[in-house]
C-alpha positions as YAML, in Angstrom:
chain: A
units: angstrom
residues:
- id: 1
  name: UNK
  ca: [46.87, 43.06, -69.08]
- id: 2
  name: UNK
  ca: [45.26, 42.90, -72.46]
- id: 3
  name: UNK
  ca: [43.51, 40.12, -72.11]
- id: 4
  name: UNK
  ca: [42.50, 40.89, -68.42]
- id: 5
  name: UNK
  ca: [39.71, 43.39, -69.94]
- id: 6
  name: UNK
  ca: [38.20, 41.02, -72.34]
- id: 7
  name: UNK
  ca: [37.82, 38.30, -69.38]
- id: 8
  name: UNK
  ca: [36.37, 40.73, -66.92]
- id: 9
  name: UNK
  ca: [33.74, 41.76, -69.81]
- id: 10
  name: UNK
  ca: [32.78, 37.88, -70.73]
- id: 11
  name: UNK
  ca: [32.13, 37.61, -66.82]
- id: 12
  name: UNK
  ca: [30.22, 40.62, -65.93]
- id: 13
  name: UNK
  ca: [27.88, 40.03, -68.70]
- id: 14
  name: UNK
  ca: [27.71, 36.53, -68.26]
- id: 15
  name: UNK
  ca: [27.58, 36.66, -64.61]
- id: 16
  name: UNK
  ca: [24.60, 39.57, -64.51]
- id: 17
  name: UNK
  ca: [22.57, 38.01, -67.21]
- id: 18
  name: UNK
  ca: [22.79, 34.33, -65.47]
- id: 19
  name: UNK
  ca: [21.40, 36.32, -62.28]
- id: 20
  name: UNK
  ca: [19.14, 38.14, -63.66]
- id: 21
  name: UNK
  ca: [18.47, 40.56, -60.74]
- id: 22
  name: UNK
  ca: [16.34, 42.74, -63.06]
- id: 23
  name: UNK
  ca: [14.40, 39.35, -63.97]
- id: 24
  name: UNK
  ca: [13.86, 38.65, -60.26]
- id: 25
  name: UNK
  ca: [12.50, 41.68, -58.97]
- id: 26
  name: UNK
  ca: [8.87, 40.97, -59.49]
- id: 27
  name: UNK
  ca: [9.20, 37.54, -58.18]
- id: 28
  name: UNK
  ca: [11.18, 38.68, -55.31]
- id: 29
  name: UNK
  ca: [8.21, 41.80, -54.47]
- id: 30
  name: UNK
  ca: [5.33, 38.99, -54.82]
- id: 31
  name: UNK
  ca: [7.29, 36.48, -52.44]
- id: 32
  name: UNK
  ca: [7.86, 39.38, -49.83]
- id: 33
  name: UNK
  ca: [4.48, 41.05, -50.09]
- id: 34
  name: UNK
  ca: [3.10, 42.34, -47.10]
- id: 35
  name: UNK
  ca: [6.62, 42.66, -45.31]
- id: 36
  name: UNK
  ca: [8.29, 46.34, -44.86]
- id: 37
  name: UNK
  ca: [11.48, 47.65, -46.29]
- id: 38
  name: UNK
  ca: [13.62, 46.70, -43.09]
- id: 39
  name: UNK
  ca: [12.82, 42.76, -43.49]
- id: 40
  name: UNK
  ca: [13.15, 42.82, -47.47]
- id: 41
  name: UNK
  ca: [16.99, 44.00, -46.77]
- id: 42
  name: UNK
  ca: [17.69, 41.59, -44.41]
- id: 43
  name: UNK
  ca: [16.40, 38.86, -46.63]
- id: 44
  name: UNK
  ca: [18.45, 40.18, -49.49]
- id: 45
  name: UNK
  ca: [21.10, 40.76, -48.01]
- id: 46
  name: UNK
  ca: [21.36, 36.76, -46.41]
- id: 47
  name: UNK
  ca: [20.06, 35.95, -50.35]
- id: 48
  name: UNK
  ca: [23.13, 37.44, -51.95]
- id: 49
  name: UNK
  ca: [25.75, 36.34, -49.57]
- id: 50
  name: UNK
  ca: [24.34, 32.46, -49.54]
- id: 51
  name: UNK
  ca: [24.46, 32.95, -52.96]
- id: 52
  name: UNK
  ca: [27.87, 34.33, -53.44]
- id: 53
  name: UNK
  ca: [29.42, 31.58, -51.13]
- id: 54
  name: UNK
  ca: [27.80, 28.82, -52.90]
- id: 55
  name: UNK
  ca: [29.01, 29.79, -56.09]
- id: 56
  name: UNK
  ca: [32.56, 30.38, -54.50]
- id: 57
  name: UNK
  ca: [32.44, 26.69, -53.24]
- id: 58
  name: UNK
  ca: [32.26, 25.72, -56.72]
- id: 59
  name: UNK
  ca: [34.61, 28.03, -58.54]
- id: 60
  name: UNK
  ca: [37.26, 26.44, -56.31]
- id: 61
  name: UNK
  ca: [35.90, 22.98, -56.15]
- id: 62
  name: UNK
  ca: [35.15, 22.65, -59.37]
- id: 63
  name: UNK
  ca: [38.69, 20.69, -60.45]
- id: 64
  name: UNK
  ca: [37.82, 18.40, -57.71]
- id: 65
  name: UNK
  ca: [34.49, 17.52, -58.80]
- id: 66
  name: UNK
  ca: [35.91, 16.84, -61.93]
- id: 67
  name: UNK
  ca: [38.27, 14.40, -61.15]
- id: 68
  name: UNK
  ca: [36.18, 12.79, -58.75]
- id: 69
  name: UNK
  ca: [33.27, 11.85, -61.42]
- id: 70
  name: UNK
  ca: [35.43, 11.77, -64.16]
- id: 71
  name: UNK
  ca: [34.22, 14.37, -66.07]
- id: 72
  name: UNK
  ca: [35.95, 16.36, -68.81]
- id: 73
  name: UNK
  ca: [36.12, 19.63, -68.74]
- id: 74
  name: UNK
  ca: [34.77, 20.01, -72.19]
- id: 75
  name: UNK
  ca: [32.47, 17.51, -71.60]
- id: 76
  name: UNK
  ca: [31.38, 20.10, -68.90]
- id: 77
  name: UNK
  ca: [31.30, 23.35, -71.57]
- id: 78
  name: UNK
  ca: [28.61, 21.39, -73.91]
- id: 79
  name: UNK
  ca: [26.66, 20.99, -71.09]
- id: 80
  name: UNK
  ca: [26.88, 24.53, -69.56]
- id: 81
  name: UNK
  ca: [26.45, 25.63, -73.18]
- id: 82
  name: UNK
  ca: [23.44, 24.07, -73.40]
- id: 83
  name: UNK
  ca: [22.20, 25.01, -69.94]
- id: 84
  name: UNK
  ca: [23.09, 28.89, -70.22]
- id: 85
  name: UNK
  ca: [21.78, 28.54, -73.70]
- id: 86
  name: UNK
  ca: [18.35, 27.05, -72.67]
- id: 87
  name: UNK
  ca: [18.27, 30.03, -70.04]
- id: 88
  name: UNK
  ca: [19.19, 32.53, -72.40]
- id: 89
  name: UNK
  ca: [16.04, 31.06, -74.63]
- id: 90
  name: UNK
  ca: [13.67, 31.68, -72.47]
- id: 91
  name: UNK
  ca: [14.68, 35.14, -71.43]
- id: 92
  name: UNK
  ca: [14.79, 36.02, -75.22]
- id: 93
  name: UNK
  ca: [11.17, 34.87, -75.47]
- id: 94
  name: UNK
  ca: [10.34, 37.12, -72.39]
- id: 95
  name: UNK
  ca: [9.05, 34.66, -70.20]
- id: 96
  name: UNK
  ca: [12.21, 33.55, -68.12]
- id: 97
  name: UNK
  ca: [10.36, 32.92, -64.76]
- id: 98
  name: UNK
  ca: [13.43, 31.05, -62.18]
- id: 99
  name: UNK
  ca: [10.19, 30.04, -60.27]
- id: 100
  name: UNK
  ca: [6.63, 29.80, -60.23]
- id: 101
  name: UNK
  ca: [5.00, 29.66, -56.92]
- id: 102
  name: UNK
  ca: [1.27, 29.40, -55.68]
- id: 103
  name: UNK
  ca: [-0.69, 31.76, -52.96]
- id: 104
  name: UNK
  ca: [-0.12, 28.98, -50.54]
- id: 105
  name: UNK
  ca: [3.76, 28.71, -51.47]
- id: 106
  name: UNK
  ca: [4.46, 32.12, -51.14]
- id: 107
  name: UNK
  ca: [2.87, 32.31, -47.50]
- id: 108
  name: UNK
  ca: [5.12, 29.38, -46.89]
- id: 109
  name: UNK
  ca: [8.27, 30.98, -47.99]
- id: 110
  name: UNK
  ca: [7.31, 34.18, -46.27]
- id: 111
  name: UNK
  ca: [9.40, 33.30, -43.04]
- id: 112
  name: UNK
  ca: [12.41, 32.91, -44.67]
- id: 113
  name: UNK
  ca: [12.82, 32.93, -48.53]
- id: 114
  name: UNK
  ca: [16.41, 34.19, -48.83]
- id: 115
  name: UNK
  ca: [18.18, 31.18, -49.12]
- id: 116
  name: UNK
  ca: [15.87, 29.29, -51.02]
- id: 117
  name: UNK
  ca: [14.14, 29.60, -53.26]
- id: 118
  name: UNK
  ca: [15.94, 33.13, -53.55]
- id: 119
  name: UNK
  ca: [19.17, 32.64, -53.90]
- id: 120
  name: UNK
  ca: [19.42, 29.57, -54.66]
- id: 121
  name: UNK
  ca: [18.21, 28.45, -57.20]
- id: 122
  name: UNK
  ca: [16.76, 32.30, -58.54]
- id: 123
  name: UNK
  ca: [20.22, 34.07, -57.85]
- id: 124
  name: UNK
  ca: [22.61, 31.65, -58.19]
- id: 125
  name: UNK
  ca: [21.33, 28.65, -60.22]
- id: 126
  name: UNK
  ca: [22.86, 25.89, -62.76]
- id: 127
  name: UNK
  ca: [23.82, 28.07, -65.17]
- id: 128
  name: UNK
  ca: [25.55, 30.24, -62.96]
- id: 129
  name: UNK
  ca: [26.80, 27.51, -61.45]
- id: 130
  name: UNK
  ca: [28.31, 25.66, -64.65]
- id: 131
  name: UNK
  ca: [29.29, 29.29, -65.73]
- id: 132
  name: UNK
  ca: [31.78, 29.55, -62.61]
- id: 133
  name: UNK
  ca: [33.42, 26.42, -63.16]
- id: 134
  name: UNK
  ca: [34.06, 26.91, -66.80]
- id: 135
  name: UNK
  ca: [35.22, 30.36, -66.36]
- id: 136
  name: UNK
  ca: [37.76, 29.02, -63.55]
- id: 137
  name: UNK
  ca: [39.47, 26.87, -66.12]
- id: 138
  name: UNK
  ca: [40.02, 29.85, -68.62]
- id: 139
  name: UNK
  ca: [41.61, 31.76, -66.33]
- id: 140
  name: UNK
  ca: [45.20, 30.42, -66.48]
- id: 141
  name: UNK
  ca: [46.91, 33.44, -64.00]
- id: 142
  name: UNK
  ca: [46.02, 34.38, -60.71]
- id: 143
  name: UNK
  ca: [45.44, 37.75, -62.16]
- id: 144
  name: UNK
  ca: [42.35, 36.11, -64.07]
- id: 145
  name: UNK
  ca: [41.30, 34.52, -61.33]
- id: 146
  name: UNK
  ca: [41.12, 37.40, -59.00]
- id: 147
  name: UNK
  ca: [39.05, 39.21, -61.54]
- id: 148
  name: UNK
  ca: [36.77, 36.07, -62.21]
- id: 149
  name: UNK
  ca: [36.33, 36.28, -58.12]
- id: 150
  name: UNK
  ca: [36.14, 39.78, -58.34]
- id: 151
  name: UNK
  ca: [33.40, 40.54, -60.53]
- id: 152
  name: UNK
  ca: [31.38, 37.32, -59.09]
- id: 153
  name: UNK
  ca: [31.27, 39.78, -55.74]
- id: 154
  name: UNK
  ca: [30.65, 42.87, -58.28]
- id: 155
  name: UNK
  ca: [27.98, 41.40, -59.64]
- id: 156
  name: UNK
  ca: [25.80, 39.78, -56.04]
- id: 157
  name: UNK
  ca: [26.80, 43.72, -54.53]
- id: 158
  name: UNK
  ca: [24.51, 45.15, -57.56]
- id: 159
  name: UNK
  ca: [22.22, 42.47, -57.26]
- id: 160
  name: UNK
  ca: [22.35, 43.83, -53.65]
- id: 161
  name: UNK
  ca: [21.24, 47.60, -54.66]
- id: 162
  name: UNK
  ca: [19.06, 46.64, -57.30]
- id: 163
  name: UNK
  ca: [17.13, 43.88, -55.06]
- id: 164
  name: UNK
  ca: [16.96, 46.64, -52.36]
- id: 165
  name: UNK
  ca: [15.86, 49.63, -54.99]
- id: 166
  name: UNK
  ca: [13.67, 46.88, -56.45]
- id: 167
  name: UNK
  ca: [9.94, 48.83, -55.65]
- id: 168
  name: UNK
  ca: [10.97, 51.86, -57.32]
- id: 169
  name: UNK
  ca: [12.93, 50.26, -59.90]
- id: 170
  name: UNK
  ca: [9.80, 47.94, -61.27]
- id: 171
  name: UNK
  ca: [7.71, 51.38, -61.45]
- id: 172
  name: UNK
  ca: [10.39, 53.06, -63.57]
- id: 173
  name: UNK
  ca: [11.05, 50.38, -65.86]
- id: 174
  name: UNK
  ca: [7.12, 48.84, -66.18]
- id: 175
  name: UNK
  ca: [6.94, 45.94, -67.40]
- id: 176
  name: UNK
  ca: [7.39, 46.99, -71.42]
- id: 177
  name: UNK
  ca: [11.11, 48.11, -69.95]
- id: 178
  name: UNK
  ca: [11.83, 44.76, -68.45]
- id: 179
  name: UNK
  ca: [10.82, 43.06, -71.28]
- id: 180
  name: UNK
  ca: [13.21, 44.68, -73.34]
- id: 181
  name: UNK
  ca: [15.97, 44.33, -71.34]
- id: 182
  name: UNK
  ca: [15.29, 40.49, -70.61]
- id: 183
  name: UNK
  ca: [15.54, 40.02, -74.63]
- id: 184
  name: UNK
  ca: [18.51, 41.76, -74.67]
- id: 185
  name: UNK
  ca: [20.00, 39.82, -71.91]
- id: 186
  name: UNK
  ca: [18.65, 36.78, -73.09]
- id: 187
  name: UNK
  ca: [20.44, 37.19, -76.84]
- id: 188
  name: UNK
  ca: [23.82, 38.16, -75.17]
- id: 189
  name: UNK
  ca: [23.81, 34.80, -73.18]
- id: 190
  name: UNK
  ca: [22.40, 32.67, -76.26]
- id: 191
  name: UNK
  ca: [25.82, 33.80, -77.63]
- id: 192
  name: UNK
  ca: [27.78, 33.19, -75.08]
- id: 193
  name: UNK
  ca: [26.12, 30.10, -74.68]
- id: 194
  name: UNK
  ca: [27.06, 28.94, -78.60]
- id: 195
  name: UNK
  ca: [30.89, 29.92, -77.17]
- id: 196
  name: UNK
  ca: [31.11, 28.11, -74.50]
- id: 197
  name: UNK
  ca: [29.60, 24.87, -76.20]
- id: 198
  name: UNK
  ca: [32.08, 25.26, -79.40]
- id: 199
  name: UNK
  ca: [34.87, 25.97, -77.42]
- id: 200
  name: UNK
  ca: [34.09, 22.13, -75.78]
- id: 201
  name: UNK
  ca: [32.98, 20.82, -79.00]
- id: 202
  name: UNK
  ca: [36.11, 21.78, -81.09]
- id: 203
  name: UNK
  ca: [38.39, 19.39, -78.67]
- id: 204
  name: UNK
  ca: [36.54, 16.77, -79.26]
- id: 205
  name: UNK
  ca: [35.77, 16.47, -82.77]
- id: 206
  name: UNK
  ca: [39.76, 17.59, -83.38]
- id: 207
  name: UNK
  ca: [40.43, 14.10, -81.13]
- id: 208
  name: UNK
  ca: [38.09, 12.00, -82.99]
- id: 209
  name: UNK
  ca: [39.67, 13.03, -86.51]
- id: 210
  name: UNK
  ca: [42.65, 12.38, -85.32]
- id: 211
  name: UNK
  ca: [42.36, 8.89, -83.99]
- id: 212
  name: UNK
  ca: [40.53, 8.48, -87.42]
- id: 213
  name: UNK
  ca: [43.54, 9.16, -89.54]
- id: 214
  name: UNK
  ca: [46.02, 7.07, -87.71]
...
């Protein structure tokens, strides 16, 4: 039970800064401009769920990928690291955009934008992606895993109400309050980010001094 807390912590934050619904919003009200309030539910609502059954396909797939292309899973953590740390970057520096899009693109996209480029790539992405599959392979119990799969639904179902509450939510924060809270975001994953790629590292470089001294 102790360490159920911890693990539900390292994905919430991980999870909700990788996300980024707070990040979205103004991409999300300039891609549905001109529709009403009814039409921007439905879209986020089909956005989160796509998204949230993607990333399901590859929390459980995940082993299988692996031993299909013969990747390690640390191998796997150093690149995630990097990924999520790249993110986490640009979110520090304020200028995390998931997409940029023209006046012609956005008419485009107007039909239908909830599954892409909403959620994916903006709400469920590579880092989010590469975050799932890592986490998967921490959590050792079922109890773990049911709160890995847990807060993954958490997290899209605020994503949900924030997406939804996003007009009057961008007008309360301004943009000087979502600045702040992308840094803030953006350092938390930087260090999870340095985790995640030492915790693959430290495997490897143990193996290679140990083949070294024998």
């Amino acid at each position: 039970m102790d360490a159920l807390l911890p693990f539900f912590l390292l994905c919430f934050t991980s999870f909700f800064t990788l996300t980024n619904p707070l990040g979205t919003m103004p991409v999300f009200l300039t891609m549905t401009n001109g529709m009403n309030n009814k039409e921007r539910q439905a879209i986020v609502r089909r956005a989160t769920i796509v998204s949230f059954i993607t990333l399901m396909v590859f929390v459980f797939a995940g082993q299988f990928l692996f031993k299909f292309f013969g990747i390690s899973t640390n191998g796997f953590r150093i690149a995630g690291g990097v990924i999520i740390f790249k993110i986490g970057f640009d979110m520090l520096q304020a200028r995390y955009t998931p997409m940029k899009l023209k006046d012609e693109e956005i008419k485009t996209y107007a039909d239908d934008i909830s599954i892409t480029p909403l959620g994916i790539p903006m709400l469920c992405g590579p880092g989010a992606i590469a975050n799932a599959i890592v986490l998967m392979q921490d959590a050792t119990s079922y109890e773990m895993k049911g709160v890995l799969i847990g807060t993954i639904a958490l997290i899209y179902f605020i994503t949900f109400l924030i997406l939804r509450a996003s007009t009057r939510l961008v007008k309360l924060l301004g943009e000087t309050g979502n600045n702040v809270m992308m840094r803030l975001m953006g350092l938390i994953l930087m260090v999870i980010a340095v985790e995640c790629f030492v915790s693959g590292l430290r495997p490897i470089l143990v193996g290679i001094l140990k083949e070294g001294l024998l």
